[in-house]
PyMOL commands that place a pseudoatom at each C-alpha (Angstrom):
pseudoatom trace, name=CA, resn=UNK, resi=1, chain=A, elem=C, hetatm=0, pos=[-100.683, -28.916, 40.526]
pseudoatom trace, name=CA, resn=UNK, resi=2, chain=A, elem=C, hetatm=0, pos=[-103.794, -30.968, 39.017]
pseudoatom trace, name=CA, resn=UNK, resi=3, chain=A, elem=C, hetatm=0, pos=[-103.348, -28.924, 35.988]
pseudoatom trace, name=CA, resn=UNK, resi=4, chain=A, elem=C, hetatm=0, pos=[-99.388, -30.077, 35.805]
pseudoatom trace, name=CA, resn=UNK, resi=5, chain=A, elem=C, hetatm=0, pos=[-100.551, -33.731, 36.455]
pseudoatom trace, name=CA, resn=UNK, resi=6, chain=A, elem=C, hetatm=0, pos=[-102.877, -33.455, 33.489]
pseudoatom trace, name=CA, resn=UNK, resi=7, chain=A, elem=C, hetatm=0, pos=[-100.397, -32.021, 31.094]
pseudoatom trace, name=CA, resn=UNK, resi=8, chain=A, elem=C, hetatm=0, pos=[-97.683, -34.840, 32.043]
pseudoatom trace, name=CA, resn=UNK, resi=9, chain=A, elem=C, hetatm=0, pos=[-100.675, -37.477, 32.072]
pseudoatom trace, name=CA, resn=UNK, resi=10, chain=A, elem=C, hetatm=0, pos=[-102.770, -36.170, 28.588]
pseudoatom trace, name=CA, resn=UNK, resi=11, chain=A, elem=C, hetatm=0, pos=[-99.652, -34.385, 26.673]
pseudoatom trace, name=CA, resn=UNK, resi=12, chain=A, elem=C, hetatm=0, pos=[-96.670, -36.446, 27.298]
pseudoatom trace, name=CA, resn=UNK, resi=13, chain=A, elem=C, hetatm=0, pos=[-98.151, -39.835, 28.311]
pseudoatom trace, name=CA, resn=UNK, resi=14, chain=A, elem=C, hetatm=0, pos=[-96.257, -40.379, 31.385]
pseudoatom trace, name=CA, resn=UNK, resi=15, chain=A, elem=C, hetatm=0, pos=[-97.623, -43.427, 33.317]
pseudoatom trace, name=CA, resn=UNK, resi=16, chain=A, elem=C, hetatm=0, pos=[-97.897, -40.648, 36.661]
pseudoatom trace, name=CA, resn=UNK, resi=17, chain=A, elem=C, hetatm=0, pos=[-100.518, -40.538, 38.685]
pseudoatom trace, name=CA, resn=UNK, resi=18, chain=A, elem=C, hetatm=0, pos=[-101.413, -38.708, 42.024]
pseudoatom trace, name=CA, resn=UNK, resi=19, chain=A, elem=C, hetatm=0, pos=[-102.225, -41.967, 45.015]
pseudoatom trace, name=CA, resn=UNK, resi=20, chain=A, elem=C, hetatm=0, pos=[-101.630, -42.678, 48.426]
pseudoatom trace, name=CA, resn=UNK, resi=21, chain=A, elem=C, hetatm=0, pos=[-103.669, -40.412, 50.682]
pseudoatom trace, name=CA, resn=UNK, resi=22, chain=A, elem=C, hetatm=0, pos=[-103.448, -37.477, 47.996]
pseudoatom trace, name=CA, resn=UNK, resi=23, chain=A, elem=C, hetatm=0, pos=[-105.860, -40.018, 46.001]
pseudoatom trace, name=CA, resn=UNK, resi=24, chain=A, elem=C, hetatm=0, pos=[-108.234, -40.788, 48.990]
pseudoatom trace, name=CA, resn=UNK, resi=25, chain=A, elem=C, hetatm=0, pos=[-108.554, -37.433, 49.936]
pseudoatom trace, name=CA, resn=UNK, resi=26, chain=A, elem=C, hetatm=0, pos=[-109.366, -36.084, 46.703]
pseudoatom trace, name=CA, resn=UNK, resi=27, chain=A, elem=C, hetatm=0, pos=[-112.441, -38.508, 46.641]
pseudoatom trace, name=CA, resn=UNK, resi=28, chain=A, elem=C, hetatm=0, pos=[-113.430, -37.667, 50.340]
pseudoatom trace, name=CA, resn=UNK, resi=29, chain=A, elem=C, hetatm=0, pos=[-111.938, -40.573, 52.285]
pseudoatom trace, name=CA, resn=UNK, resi=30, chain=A, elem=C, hetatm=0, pos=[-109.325, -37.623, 54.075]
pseudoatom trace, name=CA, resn=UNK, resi=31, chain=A, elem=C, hetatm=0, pos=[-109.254, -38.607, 58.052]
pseudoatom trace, name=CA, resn=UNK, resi=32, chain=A, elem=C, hetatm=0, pos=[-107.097, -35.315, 59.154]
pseudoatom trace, name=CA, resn=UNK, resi=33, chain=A, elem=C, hetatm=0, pos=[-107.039, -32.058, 57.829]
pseudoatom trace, name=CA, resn=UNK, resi=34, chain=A, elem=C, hetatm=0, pos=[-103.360, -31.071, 56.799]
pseudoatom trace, name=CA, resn=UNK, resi=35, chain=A, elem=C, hetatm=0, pos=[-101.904, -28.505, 58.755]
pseudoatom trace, name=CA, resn=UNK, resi=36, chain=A, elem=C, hetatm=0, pos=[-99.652, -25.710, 56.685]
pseudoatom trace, name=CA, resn=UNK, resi=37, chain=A, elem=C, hetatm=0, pos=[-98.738, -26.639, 52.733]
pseudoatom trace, name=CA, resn=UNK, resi=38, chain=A, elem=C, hetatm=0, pos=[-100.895, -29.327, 51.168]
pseudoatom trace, name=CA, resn=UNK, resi=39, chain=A, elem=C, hetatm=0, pos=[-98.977, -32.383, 50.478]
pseudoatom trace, name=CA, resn=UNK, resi=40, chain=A, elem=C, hetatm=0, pos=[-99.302, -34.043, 47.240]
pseudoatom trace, name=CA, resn=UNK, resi=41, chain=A, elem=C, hetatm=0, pos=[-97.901, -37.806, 46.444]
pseudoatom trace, name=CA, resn=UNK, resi=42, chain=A, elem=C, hetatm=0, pos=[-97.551, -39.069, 43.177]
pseudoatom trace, name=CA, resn=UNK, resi=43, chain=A, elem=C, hetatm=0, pos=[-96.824, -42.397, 42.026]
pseudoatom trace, name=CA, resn=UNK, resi=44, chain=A, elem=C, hetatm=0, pos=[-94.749, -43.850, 39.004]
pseudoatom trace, name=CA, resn=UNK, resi=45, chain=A, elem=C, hetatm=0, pos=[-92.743, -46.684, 37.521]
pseudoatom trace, name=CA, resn=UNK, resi=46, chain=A, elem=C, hetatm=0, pos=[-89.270, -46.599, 38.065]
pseudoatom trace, name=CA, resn=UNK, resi=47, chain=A, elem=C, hetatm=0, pos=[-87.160, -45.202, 35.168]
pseudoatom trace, name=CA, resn=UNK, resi=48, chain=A, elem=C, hetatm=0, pos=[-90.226, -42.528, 34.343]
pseudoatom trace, name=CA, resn=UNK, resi=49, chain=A, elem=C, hetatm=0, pos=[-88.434, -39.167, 33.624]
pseudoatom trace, name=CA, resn=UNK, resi=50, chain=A, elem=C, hetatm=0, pos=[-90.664, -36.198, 35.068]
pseudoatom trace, name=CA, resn=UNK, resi=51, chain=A, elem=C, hetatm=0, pos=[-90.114, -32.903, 33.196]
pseudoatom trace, name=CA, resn=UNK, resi=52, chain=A, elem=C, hetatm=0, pos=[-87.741, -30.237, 35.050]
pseudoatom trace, name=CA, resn=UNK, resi=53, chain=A, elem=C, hetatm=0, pos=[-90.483, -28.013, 34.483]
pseudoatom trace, name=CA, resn=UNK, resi=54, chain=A, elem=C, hetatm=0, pos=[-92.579, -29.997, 36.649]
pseudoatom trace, name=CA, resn=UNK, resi=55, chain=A, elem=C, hetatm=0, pos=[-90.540, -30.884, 39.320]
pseudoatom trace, name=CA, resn=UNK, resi=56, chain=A, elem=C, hetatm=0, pos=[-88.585, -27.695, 40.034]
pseudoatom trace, name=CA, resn=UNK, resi=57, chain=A, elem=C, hetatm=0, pos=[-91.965, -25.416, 39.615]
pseudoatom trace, name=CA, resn=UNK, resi=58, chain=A, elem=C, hetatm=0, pos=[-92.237, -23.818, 42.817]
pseudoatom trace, name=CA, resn=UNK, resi=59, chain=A, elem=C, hetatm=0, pos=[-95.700, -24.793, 43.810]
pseudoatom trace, name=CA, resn=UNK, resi=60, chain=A, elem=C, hetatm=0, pos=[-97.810, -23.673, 46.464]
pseudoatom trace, name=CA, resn=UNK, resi=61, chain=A, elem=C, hetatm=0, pos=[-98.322, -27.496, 47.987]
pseudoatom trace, name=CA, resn=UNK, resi=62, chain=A, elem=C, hetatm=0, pos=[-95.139, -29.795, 49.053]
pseudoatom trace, name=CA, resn=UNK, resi=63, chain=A, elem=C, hetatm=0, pos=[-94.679, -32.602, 46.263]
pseudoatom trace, name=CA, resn=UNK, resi=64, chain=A, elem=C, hetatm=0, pos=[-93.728, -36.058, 46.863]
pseudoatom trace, name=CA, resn=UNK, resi=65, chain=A, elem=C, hetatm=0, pos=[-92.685, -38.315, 44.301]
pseudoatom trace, name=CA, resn=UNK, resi=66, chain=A, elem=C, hetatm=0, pos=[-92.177, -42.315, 44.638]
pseudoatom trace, name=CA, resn=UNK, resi=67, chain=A, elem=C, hetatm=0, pos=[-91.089, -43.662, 41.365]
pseudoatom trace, name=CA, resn=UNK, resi=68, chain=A, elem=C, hetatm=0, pos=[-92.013, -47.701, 42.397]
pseudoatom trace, name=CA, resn=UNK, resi=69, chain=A, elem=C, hetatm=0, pos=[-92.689, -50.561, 41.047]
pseudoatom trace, name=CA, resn=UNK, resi=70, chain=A, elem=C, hetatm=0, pos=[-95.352, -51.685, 43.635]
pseudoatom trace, name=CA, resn=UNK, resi=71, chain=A, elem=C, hetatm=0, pos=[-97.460, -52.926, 40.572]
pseudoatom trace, name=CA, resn=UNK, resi=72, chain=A, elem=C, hetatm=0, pos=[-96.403, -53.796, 37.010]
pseudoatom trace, name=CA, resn=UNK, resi=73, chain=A, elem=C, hetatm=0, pos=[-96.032, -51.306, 34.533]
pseudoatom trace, name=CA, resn=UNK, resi=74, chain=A, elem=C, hetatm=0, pos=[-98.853, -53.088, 32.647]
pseudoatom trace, name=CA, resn=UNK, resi=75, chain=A, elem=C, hetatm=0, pos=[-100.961, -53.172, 35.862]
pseudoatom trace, name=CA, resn=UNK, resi=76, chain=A, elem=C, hetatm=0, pos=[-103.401, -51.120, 35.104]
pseudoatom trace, name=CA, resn=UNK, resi=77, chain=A, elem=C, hetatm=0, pos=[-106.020, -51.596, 37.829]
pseudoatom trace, name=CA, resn=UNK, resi=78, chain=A, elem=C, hetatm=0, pos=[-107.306, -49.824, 40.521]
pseudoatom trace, name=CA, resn=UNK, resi=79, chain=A, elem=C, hetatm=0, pos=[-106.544, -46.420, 38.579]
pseudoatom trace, name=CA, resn=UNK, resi=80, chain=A, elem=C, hetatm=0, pos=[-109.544, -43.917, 37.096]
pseudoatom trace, name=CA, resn=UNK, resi=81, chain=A, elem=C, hetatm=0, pos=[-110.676, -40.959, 36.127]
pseudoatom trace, name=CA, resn=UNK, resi=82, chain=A, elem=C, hetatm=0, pos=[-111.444, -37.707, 38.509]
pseudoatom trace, name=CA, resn=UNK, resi=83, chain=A, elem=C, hetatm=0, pos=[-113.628, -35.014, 36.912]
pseudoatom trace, name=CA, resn=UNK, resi=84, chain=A, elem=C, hetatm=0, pos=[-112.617, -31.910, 38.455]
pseudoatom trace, name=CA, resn=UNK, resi=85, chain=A, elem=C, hetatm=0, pos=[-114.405, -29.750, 36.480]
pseudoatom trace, name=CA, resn=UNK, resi=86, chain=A, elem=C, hetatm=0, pos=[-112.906, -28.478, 33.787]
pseudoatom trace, name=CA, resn=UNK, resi=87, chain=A, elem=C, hetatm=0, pos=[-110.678, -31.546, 33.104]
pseudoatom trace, name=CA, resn=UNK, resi=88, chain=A, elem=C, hetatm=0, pos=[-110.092, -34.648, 34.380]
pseudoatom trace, name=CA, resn=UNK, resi=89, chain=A, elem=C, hetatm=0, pos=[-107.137, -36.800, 35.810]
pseudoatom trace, name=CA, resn=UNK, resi=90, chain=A, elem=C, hetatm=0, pos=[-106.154, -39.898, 36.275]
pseudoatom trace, name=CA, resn=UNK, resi=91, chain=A, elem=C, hetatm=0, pos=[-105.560, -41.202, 39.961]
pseudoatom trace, name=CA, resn=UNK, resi=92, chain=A, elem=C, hetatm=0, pos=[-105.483, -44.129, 42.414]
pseudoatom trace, name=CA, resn=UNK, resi=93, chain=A, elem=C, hetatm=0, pos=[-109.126, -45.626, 43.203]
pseudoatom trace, name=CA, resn=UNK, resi=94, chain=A, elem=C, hetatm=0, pos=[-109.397, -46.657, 46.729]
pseudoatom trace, name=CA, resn=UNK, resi=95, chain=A, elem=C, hetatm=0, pos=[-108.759, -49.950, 46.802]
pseudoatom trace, name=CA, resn=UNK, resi=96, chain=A, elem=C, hetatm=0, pos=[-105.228, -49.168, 44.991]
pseudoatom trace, name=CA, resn=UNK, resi=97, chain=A, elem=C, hetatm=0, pos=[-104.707, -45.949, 47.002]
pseudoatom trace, name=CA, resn=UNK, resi=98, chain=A, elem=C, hetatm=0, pos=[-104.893, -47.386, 50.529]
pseudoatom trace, name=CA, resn=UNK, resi=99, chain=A, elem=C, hetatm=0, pos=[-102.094, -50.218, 49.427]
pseudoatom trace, name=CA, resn=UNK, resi=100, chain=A, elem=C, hetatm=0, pos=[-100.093, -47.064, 48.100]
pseudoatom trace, name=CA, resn=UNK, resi=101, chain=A, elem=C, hetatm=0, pos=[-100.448, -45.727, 51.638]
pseudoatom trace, name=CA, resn=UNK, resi=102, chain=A, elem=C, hetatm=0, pos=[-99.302, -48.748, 53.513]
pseudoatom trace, name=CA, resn=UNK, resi=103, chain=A, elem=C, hetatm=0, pos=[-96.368, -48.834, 50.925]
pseudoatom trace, name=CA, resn=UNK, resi=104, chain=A, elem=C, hetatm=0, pos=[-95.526, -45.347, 52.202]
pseudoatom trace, name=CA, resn=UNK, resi=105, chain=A, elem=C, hetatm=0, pos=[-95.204, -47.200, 55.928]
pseudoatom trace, name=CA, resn=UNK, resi=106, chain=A, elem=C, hetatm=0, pos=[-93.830, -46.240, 58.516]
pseudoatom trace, name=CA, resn=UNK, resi=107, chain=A, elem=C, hetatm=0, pos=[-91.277, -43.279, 57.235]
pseudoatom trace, name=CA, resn=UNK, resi=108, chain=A, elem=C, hetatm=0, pos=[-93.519, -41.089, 55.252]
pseudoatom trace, name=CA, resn=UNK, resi=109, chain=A, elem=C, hetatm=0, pos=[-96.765, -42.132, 56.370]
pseudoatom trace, name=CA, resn=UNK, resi=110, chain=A, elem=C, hetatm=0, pos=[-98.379, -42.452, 60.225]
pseudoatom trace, name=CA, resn=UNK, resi=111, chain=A, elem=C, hetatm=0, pos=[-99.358, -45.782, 61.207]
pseudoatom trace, name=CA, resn=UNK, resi=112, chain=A, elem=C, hetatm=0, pos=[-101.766, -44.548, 62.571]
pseudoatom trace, name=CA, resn=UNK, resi=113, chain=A, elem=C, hetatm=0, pos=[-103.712, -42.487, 60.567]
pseudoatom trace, name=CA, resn=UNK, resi=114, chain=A, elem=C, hetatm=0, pos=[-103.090, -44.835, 57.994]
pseudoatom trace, name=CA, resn=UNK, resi=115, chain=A, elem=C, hetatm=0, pos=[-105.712, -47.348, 60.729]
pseudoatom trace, name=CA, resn=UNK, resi=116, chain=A, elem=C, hetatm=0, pos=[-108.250, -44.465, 60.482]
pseudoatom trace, name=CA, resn=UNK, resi=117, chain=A, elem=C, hetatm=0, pos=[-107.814, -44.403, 56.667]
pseudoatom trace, name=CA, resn=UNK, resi=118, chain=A, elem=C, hetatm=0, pos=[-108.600, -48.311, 56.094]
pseudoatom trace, name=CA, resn=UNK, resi=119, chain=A, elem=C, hetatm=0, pos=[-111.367, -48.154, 58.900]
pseudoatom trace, name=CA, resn=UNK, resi=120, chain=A, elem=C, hetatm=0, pos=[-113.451, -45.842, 56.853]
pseudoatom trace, name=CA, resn=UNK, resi=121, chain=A, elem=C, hetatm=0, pos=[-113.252, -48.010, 53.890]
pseudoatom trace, name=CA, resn=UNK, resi=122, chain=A, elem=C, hetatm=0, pos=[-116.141, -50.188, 54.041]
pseudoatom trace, name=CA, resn=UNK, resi=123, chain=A, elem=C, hetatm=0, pos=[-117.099, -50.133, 50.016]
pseudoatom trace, name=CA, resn=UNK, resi=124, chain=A, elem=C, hetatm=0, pos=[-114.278, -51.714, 48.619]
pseudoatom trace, name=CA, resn=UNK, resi=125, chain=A, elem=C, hetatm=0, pos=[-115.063, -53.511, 45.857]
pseudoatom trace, name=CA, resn=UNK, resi=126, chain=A, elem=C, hetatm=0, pos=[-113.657, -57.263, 46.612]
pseudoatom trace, name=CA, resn=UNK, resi=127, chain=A, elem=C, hetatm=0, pos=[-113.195, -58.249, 43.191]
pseudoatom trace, name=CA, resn=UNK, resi=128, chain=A, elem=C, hetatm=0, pos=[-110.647, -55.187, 42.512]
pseudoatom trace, name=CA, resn=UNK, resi=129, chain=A, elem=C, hetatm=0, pos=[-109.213, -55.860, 46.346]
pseudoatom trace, name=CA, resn=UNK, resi=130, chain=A, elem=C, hetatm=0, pos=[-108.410, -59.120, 44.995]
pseudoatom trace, name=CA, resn=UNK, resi=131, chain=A, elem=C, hetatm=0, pos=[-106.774, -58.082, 41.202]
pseudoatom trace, name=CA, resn=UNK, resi=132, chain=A, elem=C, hetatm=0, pos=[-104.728, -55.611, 43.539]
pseudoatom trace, name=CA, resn=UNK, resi=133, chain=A, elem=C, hetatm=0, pos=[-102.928, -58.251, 45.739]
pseudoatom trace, name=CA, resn=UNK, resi=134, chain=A, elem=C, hetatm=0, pos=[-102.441, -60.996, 43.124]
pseudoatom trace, name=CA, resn=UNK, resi=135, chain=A, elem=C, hetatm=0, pos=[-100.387, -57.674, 40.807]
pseudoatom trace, name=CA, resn=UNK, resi=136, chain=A, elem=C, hetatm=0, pos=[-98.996, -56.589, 44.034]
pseudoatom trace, name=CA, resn=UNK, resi=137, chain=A, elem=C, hetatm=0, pos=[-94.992, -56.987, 44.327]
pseudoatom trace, name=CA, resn=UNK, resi=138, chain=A, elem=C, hetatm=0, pos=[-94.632, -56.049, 48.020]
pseudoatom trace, name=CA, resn=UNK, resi=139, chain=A, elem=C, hetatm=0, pos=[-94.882, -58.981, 50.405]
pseudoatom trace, name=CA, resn=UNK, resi=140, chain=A, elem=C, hetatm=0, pos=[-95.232, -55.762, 53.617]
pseudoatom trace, name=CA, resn=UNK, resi=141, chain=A, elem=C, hetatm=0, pos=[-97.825, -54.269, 51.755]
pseudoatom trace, name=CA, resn=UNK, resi=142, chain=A, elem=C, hetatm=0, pos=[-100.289, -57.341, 51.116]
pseudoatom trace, name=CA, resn=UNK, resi=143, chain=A, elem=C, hetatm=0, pos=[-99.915, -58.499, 54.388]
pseudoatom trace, name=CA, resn=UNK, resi=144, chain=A, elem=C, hetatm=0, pos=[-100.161, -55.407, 56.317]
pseudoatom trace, name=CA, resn=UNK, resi=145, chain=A, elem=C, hetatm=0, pos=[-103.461, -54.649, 53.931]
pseudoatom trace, name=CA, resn=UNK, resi=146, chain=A, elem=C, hetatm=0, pos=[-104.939, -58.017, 54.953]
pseudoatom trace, name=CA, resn=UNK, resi=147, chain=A, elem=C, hetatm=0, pos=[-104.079, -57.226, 58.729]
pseudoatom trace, name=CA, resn=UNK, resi=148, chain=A, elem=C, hetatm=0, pos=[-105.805, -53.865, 58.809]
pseudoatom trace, name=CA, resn=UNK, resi=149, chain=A, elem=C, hetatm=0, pos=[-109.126, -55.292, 56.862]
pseudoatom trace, name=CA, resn=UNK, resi=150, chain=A, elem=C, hetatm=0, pos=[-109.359, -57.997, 59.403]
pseudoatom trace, name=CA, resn=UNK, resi=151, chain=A, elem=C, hetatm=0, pos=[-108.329, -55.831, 62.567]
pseudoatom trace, name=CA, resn=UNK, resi=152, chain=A, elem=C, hetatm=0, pos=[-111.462, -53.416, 60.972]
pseudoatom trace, name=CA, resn=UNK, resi=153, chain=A, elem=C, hetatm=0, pos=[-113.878, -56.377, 60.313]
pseudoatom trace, name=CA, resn=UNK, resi=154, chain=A, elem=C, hetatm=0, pos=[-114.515, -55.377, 56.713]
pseudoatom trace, name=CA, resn=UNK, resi=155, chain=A, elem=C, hetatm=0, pos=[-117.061, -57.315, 55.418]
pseudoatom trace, name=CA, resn=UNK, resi=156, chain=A, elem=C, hetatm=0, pos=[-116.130, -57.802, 52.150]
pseudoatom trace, name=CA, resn=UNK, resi=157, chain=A, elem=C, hetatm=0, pos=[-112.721, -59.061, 53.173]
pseudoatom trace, name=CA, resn=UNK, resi=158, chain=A, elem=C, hetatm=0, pos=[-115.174, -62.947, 53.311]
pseudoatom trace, name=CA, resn=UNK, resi=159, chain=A, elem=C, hetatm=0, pos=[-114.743, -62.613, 49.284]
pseudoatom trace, name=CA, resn=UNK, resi=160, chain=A, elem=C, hetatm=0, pos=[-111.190, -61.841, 49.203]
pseudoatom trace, name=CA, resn=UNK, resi=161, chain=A, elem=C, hetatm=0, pos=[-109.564, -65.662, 48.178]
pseudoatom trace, name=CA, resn=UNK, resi=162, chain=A, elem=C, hetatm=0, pos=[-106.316, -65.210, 50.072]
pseudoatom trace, name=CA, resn=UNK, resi=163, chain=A, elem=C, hetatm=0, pos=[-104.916, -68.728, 48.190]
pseudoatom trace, name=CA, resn=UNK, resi=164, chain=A, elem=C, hetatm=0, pos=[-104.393, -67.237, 45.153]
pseudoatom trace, name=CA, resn=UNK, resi=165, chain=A, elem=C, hetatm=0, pos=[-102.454, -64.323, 46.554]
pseudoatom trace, name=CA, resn=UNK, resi=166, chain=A, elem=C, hetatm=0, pos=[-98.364, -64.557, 47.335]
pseudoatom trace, name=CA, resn=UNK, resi=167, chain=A, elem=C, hetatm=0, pos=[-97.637, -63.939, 51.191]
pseudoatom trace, name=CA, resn=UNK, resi=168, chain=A, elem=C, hetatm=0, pos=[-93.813, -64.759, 50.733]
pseudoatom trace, name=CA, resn=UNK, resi=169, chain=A, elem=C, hetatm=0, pos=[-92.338, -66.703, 53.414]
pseudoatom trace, name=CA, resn=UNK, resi=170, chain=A, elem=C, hetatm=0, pos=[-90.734, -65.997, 56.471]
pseudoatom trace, name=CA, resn=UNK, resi=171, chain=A, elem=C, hetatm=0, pos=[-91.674, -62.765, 59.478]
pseudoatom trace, name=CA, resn=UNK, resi=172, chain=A, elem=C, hetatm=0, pos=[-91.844, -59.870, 58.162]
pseudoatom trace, name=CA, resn=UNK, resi=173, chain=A, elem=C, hetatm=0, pos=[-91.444, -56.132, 60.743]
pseudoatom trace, name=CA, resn=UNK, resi=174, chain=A, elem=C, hetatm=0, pos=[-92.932, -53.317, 59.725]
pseudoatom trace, name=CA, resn=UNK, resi=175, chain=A, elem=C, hetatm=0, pos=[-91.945, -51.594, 63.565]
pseudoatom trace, name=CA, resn=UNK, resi=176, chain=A, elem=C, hetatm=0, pos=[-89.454, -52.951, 65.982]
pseudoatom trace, name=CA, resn=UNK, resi=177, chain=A, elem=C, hetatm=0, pos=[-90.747, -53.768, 69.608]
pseudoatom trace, name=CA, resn=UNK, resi=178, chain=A, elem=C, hetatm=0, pos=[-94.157, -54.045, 68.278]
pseudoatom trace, name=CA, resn=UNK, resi=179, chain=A, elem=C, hetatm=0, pos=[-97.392, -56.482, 68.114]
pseudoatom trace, name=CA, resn=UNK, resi=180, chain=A, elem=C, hetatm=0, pos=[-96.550, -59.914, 66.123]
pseudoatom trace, name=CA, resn=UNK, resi=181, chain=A, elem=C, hetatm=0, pos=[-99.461, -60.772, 64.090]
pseudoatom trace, name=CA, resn=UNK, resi=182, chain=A, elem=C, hetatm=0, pos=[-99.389, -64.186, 64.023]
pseudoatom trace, name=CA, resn=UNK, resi=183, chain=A, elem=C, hetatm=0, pos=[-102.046, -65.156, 61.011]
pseudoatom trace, name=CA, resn=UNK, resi=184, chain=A, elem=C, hetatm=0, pos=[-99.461, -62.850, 58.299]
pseudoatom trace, name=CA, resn=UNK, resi=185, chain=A, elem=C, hetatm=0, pos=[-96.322, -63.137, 60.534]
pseudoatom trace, name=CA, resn=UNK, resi=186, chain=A, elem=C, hetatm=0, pos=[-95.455, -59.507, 60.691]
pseudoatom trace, name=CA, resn=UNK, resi=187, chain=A, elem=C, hetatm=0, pos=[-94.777, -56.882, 63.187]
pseudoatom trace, name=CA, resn=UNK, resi=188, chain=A, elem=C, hetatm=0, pos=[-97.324, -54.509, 63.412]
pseudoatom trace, name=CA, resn=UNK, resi=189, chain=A, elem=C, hetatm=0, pos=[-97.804, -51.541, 65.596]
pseudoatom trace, name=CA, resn=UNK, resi=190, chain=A, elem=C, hetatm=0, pos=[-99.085, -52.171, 68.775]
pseudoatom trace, name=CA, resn=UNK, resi=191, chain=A, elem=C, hetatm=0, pos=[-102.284, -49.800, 68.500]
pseudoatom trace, name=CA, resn=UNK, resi=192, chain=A, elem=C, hetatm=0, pos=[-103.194, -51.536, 65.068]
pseudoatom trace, name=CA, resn=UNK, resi=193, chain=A, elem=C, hetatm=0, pos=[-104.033, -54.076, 68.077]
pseudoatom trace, name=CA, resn=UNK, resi=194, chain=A, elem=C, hetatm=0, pos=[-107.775, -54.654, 67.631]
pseudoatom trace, name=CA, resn=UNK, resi=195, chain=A, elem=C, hetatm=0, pos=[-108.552, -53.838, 71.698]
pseudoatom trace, name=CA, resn=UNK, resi=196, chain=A, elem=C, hetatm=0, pos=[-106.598, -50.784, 71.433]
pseudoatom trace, name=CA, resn=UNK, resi=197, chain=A, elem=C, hetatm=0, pos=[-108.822, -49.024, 69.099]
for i in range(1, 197): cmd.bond("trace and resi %d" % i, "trace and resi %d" % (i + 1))
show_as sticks, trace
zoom trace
């Protein structure tokens, strides 16, 4: 499937790119090895027309697609190259991948893996953190991002200016029946509760 991603990526252009937890894993922040087929999630801009050839190829890993437009198509950030050898791909950096995740929430991805996910990342760079909320369109996913980083006592979530970065207005749910987080106004799960850990 990397080899598909790089034809659609180096021979046709297409603004695709693999992100989400298919982007942390492949630079070693996995928390849970799958169990049966490998699954893959790509990310594009809406309107982006994958090739039949790509989409209907039977391959050996289960392929998820979100055509989004959780950043502008001229949002660049947060993406990079991955050597794997004998080519290279483009694909979500951390800092963009983990907001990819929490856009995923709750249907396709776990709540709370996706905890285990953000605790291990400790190296985000705060200057790219920051670039990444102010081009982010999704009021859920800022907030929840900010509520995991300070629930996991990141410490460069002190440079992260959170004035200059568009909350919306108004309580947000990401679960029914679940833990109110008062600072971003959403409803979180209750073992994203920092006691429950």
């Amino acid at each position: 499937w990397t080899g598909g991603v790089y034809a659609l990526q180096e021979q046709l252009q297409l603004p695709l790119h693999p992100g989400g937890k298919t982007a942390l894993t492949l630079q070693g922040f996995g928390h849970y090895v799958p169990l049966g087929r490998e699954r893959v999630t790509l990310f594009s801009q809406r309107g982006v027309r994958i090739p039949r050839w790509f989409t209907s190829h039977t391959w050996p890993i289960q392929l998820r697609l979100f055509k989004t437009n959780l950043f502008p198509s001229d949002c660049i950030v947060g993406l990079k190259k991955l050597d794997l050898g004998n080519f290279s791909i483009t694909v979500s950096c951390a800092e963009r991948a983990i907001m990819e995740v929490l856009y995923c929430l709750p249907k396709y991805e776990s709540p709370d893996e996706t905890r285990h996910l953000m605790a291990g990342l400790t190296t985000l760079q705060p200057a790219l953190v920051q670039q990444l909320l102010q081009c982010c369109s999704s009021v859920k996913v800022k907030r929840l991002f900010m509520v995991l980083a300070e629930v996991e006592h990141h410490s460069w979530l002190d440079r992260i200016d959170t004035s200059s970065v568009d909350f919306g207005y108004g309580k947000r749910s990401l679960i029914k029946g679940g833990y109110f987080y008062q600072r971003y106004q959403i409803t979180v799960p209750h073992s994203w509760k920092e006691e429950d850990y």
